[in-house]
N, C-alpha and C positions, 0 to 999 in steps of 0.2 A: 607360414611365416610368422613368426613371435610378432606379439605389438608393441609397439616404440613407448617405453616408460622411462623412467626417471626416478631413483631411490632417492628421499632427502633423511637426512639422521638428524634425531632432535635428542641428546642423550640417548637413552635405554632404547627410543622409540623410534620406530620406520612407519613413514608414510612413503607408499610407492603413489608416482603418478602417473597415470593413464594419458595419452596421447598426448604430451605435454607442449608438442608444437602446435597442435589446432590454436587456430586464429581465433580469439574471444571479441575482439575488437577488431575489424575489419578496417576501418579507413583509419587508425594508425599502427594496426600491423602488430597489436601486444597479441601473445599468446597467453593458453591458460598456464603455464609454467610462469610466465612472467607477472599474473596475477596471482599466483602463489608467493611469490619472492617479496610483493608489495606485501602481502600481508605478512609478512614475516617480517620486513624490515621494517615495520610498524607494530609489531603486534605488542606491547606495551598499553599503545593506547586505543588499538582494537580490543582490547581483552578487558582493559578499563571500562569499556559502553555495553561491551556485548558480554565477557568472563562470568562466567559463575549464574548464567542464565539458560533457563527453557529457550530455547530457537526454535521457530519453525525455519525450516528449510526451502528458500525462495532457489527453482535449481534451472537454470539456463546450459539443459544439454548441450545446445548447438550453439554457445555464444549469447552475445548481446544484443545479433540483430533474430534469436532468433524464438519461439514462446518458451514462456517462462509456466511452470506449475509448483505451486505450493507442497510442500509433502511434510504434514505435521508428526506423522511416527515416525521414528528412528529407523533406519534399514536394519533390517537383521543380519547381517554380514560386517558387521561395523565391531572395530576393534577393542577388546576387552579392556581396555584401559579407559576409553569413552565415557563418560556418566551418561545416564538416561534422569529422566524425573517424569509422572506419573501427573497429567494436568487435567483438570475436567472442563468442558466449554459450555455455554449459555446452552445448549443444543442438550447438554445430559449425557456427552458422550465423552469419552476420557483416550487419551492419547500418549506413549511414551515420549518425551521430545530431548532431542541432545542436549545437554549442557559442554558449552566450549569452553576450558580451565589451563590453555596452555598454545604454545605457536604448532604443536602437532596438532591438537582439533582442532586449529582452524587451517591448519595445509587441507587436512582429510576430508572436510566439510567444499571446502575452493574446488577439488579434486573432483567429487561430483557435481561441477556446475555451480554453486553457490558464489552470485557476484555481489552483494552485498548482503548482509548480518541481518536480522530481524527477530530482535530477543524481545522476550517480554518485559515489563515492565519489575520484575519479581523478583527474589533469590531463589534456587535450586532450594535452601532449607528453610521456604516462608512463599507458601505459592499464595496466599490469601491477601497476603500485607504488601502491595508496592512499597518500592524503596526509592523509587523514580516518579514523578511527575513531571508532563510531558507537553511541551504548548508547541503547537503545531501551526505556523504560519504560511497558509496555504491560499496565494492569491486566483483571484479571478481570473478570468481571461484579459488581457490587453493590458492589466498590471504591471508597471513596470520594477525592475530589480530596486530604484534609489524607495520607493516608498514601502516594499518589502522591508528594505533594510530599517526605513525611519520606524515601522510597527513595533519590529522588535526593540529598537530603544524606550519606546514607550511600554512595554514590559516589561523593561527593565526597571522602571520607575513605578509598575504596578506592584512587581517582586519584592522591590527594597523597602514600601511604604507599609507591607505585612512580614517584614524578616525575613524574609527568604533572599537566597544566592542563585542567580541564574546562569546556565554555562551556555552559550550561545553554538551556533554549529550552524554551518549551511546544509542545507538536505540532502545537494548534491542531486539536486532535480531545479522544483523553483522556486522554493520557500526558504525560509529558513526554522529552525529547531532550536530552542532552548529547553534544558533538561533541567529538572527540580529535584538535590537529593532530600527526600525526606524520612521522617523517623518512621518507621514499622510500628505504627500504630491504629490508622485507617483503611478501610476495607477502599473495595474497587469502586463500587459506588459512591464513597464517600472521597474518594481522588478526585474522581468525574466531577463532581458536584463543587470540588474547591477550583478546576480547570476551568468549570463552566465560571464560577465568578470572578476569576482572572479576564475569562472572555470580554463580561462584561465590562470590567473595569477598564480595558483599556477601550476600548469601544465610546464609553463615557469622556474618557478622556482625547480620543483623537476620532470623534465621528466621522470623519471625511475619509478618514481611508484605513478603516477598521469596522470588521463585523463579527459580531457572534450569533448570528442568523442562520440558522442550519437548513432552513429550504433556498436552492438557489437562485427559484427566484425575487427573493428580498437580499440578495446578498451584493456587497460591492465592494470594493479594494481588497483588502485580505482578510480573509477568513480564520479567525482564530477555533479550530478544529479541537473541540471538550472533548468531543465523542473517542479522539486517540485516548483517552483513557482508560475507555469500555472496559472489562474483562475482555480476550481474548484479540484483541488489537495488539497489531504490533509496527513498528517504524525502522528505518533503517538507521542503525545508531552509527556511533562516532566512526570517522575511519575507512565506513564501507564506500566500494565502488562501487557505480549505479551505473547501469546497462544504457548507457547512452555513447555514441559514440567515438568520445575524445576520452573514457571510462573517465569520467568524472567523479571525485570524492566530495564524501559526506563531512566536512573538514572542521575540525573545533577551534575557535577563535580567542581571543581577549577582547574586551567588550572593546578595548581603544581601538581593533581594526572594523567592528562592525559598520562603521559611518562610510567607509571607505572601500571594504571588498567585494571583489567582483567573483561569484561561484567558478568562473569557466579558469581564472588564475590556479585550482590545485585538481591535480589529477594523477593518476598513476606515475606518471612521470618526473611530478614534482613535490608530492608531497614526503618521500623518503626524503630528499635532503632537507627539507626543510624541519622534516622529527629528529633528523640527526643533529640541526644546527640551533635550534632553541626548544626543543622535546615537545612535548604535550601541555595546550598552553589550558587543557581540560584536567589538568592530572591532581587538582584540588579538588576535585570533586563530594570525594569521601570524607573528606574534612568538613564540607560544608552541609550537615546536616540539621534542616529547620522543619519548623512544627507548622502544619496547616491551620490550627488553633484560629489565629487570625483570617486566615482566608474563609474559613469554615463560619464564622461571626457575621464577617463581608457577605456572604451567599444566605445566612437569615436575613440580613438587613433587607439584601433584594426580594427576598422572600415576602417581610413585610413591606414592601412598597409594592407587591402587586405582581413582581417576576418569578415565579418560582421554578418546574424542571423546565426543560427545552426537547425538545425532542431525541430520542435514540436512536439508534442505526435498526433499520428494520427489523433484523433477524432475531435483536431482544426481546422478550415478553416487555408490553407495555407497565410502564413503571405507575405507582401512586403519584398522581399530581403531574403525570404527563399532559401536554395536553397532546389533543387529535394529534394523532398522525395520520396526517389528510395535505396538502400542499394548500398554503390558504385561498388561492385563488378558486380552489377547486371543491371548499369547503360549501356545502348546499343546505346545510342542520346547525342547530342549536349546538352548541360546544357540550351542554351536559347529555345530550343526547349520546355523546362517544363512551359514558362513564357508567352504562347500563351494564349490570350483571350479565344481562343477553349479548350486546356487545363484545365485552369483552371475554365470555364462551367463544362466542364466535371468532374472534382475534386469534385466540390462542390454538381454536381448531386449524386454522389456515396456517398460522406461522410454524405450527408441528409439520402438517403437510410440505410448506416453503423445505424446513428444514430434514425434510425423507427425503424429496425430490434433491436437492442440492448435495445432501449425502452420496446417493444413487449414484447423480452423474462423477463428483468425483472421482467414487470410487472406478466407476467405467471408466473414465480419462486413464488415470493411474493405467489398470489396467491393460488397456491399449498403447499405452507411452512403452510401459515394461515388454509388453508382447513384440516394440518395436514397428508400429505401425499406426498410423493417424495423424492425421492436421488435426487444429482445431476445429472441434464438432459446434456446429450449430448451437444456439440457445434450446432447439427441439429438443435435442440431445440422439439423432437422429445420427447412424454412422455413414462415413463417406465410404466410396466404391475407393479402388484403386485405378480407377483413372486419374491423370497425373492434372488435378485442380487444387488450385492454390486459393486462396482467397485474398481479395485485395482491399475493400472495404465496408464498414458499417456507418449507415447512415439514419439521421429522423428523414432527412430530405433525400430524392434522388438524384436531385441535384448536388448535393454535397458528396454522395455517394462517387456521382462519375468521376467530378473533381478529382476523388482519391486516385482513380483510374489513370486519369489523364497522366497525375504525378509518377505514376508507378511506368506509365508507357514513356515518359520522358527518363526514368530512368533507366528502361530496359527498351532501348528502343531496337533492336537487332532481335527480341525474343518479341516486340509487341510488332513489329514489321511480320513476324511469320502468323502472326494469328489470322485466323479467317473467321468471317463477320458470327458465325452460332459460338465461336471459341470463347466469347463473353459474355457472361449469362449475366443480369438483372434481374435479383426477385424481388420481391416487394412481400415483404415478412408481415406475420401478423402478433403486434404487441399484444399489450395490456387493455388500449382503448382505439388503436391508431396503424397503422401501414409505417414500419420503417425497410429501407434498403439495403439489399447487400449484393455485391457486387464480387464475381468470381471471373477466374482465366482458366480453359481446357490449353494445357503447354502439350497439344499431343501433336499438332504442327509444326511443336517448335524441335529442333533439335536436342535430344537426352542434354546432353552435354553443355547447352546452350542454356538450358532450361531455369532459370530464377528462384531462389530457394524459399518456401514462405517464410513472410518478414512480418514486422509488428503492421499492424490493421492501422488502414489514414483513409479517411477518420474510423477510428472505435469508438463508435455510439454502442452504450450498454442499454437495450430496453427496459433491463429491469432493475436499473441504478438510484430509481425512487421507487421501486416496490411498497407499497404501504398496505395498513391493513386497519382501515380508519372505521369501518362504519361494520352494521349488522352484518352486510354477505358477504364482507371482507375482501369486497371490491374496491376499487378507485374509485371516487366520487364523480358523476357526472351531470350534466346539468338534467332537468327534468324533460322526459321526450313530452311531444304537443301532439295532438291527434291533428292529423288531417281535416279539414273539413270537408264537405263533399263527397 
């Protein structure tokens, strides 16, 4: 029996689409044919955030509730009118990636799972030079939306006091996003480095509920995120749906509604007419191009008072003038102690290894997604049987871990009524320094049919989310063991 598609014509150009009734959004019933339509009736100012960019491709097979895997090459089966561009990553390793230039690559791109955009920072013809600078307002835990929204006014007054124009946008998760066009002048490092003194600046300015503190444990209210700068970082730009239930968009504002909007008001459902009824209130963008000049001035000054890098995301080679990348709490040495040639031998032997192993397992995930079979695999990287186990949570605690449990049996109480007491397994995983949990269901009592599809992890603790590589053996720091006496 042929499978149910759907031809859309874009002039010269056909995008067919594949099961275009499957449900993306379950609890309001959009399909991915219907998240195809969204971005078409938008695409104007999708193409505006994300056009004319390298994408990596975030691809949700089975929907919104169900995992998500990155896939940075291009498929080989992809339409000769597609652009490719040619990107190399912190790792050494180089990647074809799509460029989307029209509402047909972005149907084809939606078509394989892609629920929201995630371009670089870059042009297809300047992969060195962002044209984008990127501030990333990423709150705490227990933060609430009105002082999200107050950070961002106060980068707005960080922006205007160095000439620059900010475009604001909610994340369409739980921050909010302002985008910086700037001149193709400055390298990646040198973006980072003006994001990082914006951090600070407003930080200076509203300390109570602003940080640019990148270990989490000194951090509080929101977190202004330098690190999106990185090379090889990317965010979900204007426009995109985000995989949350009511598919919520990543929505660009006028700064007059920023004091007043609420994230959950634009979503699939409402934000076509509202680009039909007042357009793209981001669509000056291009016009508004400013010179870091100023911010770059701002980031010596802090330099001379004593502040200079902050820390990177692990997987970079440690930078000149970093300091430790160590958690301070966990710091046990002399700070020049981290800045030994032996040292940092040592660093960069581990973070090569970090970066084989993390290659490896990709590549196996891939693999096994294409082959048509696998959950997610362990952090081991270890493959599952075909027996029909799902996994339901990651925890530091075991306690937080059952928690998930309990949630998961409140909502599947008819498949968690058929389980019998071995059908739930508790391991208790071995980190970095520590025992964290994970908590899985054997559905082989439970009826096929009946059976619960794997869903996003509650909670998803990631054990190796502060991986660092601070010291000589390019271990974690711990405190000094005591001999026994006796």
């Amino acid at each position: 029996m042929p499978k149910e598609q759907e031809v859309l014509r874009f002039g010269d150009r056909e995008v067919v689409i594949t099961n275009p009734g499957k449900v993306f959004f379950e609890a309001i019933g959009a399909t991915k044919l219907d998240l195809v339509r969204y971005y078409v009736a938008v695409a104007p100012g999708a193409l505006a955030g994300a056009g004319g960019r390298p994408m990596a491709l975030k691809r949700f097979v089975n929907g919104a509730g169900g995992e998500a895997f990155f896939q940075k090459r291009a498929p080989e089966n992809r339409p000769e009118w597609l652009r490719t561009v040619t990107l190399s990553f912190p790792s050494g390793r180089t990647a074809d990636e799509i460029v989307v230039d029209d509402a047909a690559g972005l149907a084809w791109i939606v078509n394989l799972g892609c629920i929201d955009l995630n371009p670089h920072p870059v042009r297809a013809d300047d992969l060195d030079h962002p044209d984008e600078l990127r501030v990333d307002l990423d709150p705490v835990p227990g933060v609430g939306w009105p002082q999200i929204r107050d950070v961002a006014m106060v980068t707005k007054e960080t922006l205007e006091s160095v000439g620059l124009v900010g475009w604001p946008k909610t994340s369409g998760s739980r921050g909010i996003h302002i985008n910086v066009r700037i001149e193709r002048r400055w390298t990646y490092p040198e973006v980072r480095r003006a994001a990082l003194a914006i951090a600070r600046d407003v930080e200076r300015r509203a300390p109570a509920i602003a940080t640019s503190n990148w270990w989490k444990e000194e951090r509080h209210g929101v977190f202004l995120d330098y690190n999106q700068n990185a090379k090889d970082r990317t965010v979900a730009s204007a426009y995109s749906v985000r995989p949350l239930p009511d598919a919520r968009v990543s929505m660009p504002l006028s700064w007059d509604e920023v004091p007043t909007c609420e994230a959950e008001a634009f979503t699939i459902s409402t934000v076509p007419a509202r680009f039909a009824e007042i357009g793209d209130p981001g669509a000056g963008i291009d016009e508004a191009v400013g010179s870091l000049e100023a911010l770059l001035e701002l980031s010596r000054r802090h330099e001379a008072q004593g502040e200079g890098d902050a820390p990177w995301p692990p997987n970079y080679r440690k930078q000149e003038g970093e300091p430790p990348r160590v958690q301070p709490s966990r710091q046990r040495r002399p700070t020049e102690d981290y800045a030994t040639p032996e040292a940092a031998a040592e660093r960069e032997k581990n973070r090569a290894a970090m970066e084989r192993r993390f290659a490896a397992e990709l590549e196996r995930r891939q693999a096994e997604r294409e082959a048509g079979g696998g959950t997610r695999p362990t952090p081991t990287g270890r493959r599952r049987s075909n027996v029909p186990v799902i996994e339901i949570s990651r925890a530091r605690t075991k306690a937080e871990a059952l928690a998930g449990l309990d949630r998961w049996k409140a909502r599947h109480a008819k498949a968690a009524a058929a389980l019998e007491e071995p059908d739930v397994l508790v391991d208790g995983m071995r980190g970095r320094s520590s025992l964290w949990y994970r908590v899985r269901v054997n559905l082989t009592h439970v009826p096929e049919a009946e059976r619960p599809a794997q869903e996003p992890l509650d909670p998803d603790y990631d054990p190796w989310a502060e991986y660092a590589f601070p010291d000589r053996s390019g271990q974690l720091e711990r405190a000094p063991r005591t001999r026994r006496s006796g």
